[in-house]
C-alpha positions as CSV (number, residue, x, y, z in Angstrom):
1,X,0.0,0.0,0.0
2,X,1.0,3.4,-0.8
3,X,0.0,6.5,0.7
4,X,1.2,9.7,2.7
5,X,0.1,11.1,6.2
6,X,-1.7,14.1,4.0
7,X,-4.0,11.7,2.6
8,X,-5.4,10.0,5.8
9,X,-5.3,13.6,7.4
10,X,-7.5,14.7,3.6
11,X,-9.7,11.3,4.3
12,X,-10.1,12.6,8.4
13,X,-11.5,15.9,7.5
14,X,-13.7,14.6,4.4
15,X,-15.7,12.4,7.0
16,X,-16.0,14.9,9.7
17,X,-17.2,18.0,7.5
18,X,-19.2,15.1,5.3
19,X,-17.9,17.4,2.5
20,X,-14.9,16.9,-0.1
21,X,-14.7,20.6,-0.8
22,X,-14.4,21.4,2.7
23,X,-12.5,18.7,3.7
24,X,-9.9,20.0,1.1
25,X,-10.3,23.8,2.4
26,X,-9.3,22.6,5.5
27,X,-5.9,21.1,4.7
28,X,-5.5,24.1,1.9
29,X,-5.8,21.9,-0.9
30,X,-8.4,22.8,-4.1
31,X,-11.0,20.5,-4.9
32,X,-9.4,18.4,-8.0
33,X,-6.3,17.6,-6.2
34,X,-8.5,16.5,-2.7
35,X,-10.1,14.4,-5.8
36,X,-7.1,13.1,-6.7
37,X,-5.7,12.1,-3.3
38,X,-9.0,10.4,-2.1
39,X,-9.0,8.1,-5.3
40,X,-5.2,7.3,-4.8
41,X,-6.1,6.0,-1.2
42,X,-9.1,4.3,-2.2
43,X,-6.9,2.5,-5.1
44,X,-4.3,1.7,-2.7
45,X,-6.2,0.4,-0.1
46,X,-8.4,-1.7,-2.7
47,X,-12.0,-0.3,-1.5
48,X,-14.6,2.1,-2.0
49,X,-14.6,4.7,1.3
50,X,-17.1,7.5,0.7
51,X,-20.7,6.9,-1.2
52,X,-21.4,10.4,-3.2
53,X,-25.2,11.2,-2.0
54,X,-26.7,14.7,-3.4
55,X,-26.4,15.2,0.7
56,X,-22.5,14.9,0.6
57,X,-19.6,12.1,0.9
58,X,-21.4,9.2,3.4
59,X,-18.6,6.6,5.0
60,X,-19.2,3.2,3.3
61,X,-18.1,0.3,6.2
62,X,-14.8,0.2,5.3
63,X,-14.5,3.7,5.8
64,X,-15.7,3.9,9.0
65,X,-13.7,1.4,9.8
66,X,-10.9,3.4,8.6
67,X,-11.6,6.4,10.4
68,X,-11.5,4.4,13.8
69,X,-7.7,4.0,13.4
70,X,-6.9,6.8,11.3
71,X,-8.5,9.1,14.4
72,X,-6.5,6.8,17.2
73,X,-3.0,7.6,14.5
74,X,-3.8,11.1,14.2
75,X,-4.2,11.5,18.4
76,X,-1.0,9.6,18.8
77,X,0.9,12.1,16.5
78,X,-0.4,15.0,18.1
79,X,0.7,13.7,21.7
80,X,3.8,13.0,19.8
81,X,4.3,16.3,18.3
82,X,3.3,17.8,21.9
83,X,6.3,15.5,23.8
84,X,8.9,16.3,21.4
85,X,8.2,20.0,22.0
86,X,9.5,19.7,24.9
87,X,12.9,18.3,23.8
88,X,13.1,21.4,22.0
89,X,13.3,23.8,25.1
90,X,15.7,21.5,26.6
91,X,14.2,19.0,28.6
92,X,14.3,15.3,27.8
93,X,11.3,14.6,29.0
94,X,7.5,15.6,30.3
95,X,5.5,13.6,32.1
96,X,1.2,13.9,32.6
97,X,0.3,12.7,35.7
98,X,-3.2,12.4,37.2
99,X,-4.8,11.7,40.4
100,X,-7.6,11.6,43.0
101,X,-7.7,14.1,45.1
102,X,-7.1,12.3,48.1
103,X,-3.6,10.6,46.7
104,X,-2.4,14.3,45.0
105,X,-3.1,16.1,48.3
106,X,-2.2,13.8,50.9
107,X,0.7,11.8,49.2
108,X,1.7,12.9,45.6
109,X,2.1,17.2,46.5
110,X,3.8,17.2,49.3
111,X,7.1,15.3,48.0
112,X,6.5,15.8,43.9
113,X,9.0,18.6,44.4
114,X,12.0,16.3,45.9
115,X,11.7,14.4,42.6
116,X,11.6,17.9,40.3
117,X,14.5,19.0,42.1
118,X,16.5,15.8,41.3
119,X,15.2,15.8,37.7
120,X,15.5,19.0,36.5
121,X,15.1,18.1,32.7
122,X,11.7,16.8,33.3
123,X,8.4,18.4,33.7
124,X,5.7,17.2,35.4
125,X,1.7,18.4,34.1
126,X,-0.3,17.5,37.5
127,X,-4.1,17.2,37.2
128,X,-6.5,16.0,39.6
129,X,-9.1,13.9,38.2
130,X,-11.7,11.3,39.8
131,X,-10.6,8.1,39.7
132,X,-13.8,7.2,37.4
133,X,-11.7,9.0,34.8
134,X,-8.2,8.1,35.2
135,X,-8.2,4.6,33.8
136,X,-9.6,5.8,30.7
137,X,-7.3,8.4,30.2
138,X,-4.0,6.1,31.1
139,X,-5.2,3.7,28.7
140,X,-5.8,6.0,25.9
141,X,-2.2,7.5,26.7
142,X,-3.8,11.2,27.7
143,X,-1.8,10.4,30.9
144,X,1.4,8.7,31.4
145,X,1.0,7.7,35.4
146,X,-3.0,7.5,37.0
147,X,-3.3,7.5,41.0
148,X,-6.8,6.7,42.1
149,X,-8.8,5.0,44.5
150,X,-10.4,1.5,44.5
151,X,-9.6,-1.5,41.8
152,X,-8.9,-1.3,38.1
153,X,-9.5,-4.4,35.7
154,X,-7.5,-3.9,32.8
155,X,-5.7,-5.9,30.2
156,X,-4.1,-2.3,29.0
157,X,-2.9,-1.2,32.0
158,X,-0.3,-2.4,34.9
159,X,-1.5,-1.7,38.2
160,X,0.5,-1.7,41.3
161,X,-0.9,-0.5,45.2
162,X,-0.1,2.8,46.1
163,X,-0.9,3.7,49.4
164,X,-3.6,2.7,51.8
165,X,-5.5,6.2,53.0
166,X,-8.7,6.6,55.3
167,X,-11.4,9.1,54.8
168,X,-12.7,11.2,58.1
169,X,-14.7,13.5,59.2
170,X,-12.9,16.4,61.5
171,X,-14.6,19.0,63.1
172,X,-13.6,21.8,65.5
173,X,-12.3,20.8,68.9
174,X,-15.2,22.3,70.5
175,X,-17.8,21.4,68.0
176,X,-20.8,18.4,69.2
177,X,-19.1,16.0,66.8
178,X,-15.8,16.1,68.5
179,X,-16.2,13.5,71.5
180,X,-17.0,10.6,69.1
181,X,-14.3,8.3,68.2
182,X,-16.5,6.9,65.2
183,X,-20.1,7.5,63.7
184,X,-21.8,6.8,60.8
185,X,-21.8,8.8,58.0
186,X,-25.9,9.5,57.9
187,X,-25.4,10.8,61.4
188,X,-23.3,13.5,60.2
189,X,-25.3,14.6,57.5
190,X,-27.3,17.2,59.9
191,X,-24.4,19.4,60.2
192,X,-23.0,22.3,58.4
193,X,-20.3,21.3,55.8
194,X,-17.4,23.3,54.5
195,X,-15.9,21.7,51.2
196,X,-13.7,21.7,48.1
197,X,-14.8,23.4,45.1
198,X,-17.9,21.8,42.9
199,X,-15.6,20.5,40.4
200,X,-13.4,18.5,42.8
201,X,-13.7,14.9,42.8
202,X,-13.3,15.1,46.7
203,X,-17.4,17.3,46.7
204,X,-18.7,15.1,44.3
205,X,-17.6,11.8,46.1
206,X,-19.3,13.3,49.4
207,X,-22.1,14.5,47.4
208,X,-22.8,11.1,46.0
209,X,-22.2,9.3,49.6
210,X,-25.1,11.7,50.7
211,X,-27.9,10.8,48.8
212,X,-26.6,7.5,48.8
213,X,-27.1,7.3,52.3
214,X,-30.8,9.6,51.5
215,X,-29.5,12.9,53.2
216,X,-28.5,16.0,51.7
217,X,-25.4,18.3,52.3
218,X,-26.1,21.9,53.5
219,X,-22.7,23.4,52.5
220,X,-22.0,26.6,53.7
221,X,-18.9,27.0,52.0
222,X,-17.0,26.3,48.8
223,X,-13.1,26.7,48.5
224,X,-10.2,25.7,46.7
225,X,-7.5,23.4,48.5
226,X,-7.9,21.1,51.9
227,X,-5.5,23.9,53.8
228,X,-8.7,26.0,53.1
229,X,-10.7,23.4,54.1
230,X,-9.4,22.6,57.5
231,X,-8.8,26.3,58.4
232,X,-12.3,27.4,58.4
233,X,-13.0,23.6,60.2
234,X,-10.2,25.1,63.0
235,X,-12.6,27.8,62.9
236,X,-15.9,26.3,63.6
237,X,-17.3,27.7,60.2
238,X,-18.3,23.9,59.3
239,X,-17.4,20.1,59.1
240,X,-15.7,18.7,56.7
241,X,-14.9,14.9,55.2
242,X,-11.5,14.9,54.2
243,X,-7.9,12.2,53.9
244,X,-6.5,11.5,57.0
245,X,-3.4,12.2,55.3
246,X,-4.1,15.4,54.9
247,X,-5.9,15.9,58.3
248,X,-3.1,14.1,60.0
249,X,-1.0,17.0,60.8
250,X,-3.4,19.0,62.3
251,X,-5.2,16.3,64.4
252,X,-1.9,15.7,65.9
253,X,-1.3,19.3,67.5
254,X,-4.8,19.1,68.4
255,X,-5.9,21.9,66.1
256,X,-9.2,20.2,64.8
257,X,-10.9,16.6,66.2
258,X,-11.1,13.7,63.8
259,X,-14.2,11.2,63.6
260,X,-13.6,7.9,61.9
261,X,-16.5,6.8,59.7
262,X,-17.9,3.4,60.1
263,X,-18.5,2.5,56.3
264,X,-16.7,0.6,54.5
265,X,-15.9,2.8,51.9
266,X,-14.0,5.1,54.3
267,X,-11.2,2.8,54.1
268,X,-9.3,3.7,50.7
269,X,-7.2,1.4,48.6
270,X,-4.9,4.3,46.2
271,X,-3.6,2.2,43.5
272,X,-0.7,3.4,40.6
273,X,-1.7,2.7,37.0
274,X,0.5,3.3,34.2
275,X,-0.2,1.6,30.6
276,X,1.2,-2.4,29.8
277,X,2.5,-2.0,26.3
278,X,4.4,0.0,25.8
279,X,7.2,0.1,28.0
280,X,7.2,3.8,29.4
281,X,10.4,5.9,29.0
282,X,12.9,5.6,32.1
283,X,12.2,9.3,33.5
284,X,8.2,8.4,33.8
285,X,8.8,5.1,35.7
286,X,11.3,6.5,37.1
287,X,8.6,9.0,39.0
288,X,6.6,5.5,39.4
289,X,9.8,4.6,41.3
290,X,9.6,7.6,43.7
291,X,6.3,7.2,44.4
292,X,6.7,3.8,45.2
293,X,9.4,4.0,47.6
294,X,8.1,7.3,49.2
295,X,8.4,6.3,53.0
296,X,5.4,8.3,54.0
297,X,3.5,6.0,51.0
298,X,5.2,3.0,52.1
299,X,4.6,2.9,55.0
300,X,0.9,2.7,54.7
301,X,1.2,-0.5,52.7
């Protein structure tokens, strides 16, 4: 078979504006050459992959067949394009890292900058994501290291245990909640709540406990970032259901009271996914290496 990248880029935009004419405007090419292209592919790869209709160019099978793995190339190439870039400004290497926002806050950002400091040609782009999505995006290769809580089946990906962590609610040392050494969650429900932002997968984990358990949350306060959080909990503005690795600190100079939650989902397994095939480049396992060995992490094993 022969054919160039330009043609299965031509073929790309032909099927997604359902137009030849515009799917040559948008790769700058007139109509008759666009023409000329499509047929060469078409020869080369021995089938029919448009059907002419008075309505535009319609994908026969084959094509959209085609455009499955032309759209999976055309990703791959972009993420390419995107890591090499780097290379450019001098660094040999960028890694995307996602995680839950009990693993990032409680294990992943308060170390991430020993590793940066001992790896200064590599970047690092942190997201937080809920750990619904970070399979997904390992597997697909928009990430090159997921941290998330619970179990992941997956022929695509290798998973290792991270950390072992513990969800709590802590409250102000003077506040009704205080005295208990552990409660149910439906029992907390009545009280004010001070949490992370809407977006975080920390609000919208409590916020699907709640009405699991057929309560409600009356939140008197968003913020960004669990120092905010515990603050205004120092403060008496609210409760809060946060890590005990974050809360750890502060329960331990007696700041704010913790409350250990009697459901089983309080208890959270963090587990560290990165993808099976390929092997990754040495500077992303070797972040998988330093969060491994992280004493702090380990130890919770």
């Amino acid at each position: 078979m022969s054919y160039e990248l330009t043609d299965l880029r031509l073929f790309h935009a032909i099927a997604e504006a359902q137009s030849l004419s515009q799917g040559a405007t948008a790769l700058y090419l007139t109509a008759s050459s666009a023409s000329y292209r499509l047929k060469n592919l078409e020869h080369a790869l021995g089938t029919p992959l448009f059907t002419r209709t008075a309505r535009g160019m319609k994908l026969t099978p084959a094509g959209e067949t085609l455009l499955i793995h032309v759209r999976a190339l055309l990703s791959d190439i972009r993420r390419m394009n995107a890591d090499i870039a780097f290379f450019s400004q001098g660094l040999k290497g960028s890694i995307r890292l996602w995680a839950n926002s009990s693993s990032l806050n409680g294990f992943i950002l308060p170390v991430i900058n020993q590793f940066l400091l001992t790896h200064p040609d590599v970047n690092i782009d942190l997201e937080e994501r809920t750990s619904r999505d970070i399979p997904g995006g390992v597997a697909v290769r928009d990430a090159d290291i997921g941290v998330l809580a619970g179990t992941v089946d997956s022929e695509r990906l290798r998973v290792v245990h991270y950390a072992t962590d513990e969800l709590i609610i802590v409250t102000a040392l003077d506040h009704p909640l205080a005295g208990h050494a552990e409660i149910r969650f439906g029992a907390v429900l009545p009280f004010d709540f001070v949490c992370m932002s809407r977006s975080s997968s920390n609000y919208l984990f409590l916020l699907d406990m709640a009405k699991r358990a057929g309560g409600q949350l009356n939140v008197r306060l968003h913020t960004d970032g669990f120092d905010a959080v515990l603050r205004l909990v120092e403060g008496n503005v609210g409760i809060a259901l946060v890590p005990l690795s974050v809360a750890e600190a502060m329960v331990n100079a007696d700041r704010i009271a913790a409350v250990r939650l009697l459901e089983p989902w309080a208890r959270r397994e963090l587990h560290l996914v990165t993808v099976a095939e390929p092997t990754p480049p040495l500077f992303v396992q070797s972040l998988v290496d330093f969060l491994l060995t992280d004493p702090r992490v380990a130890n919770t094993r």
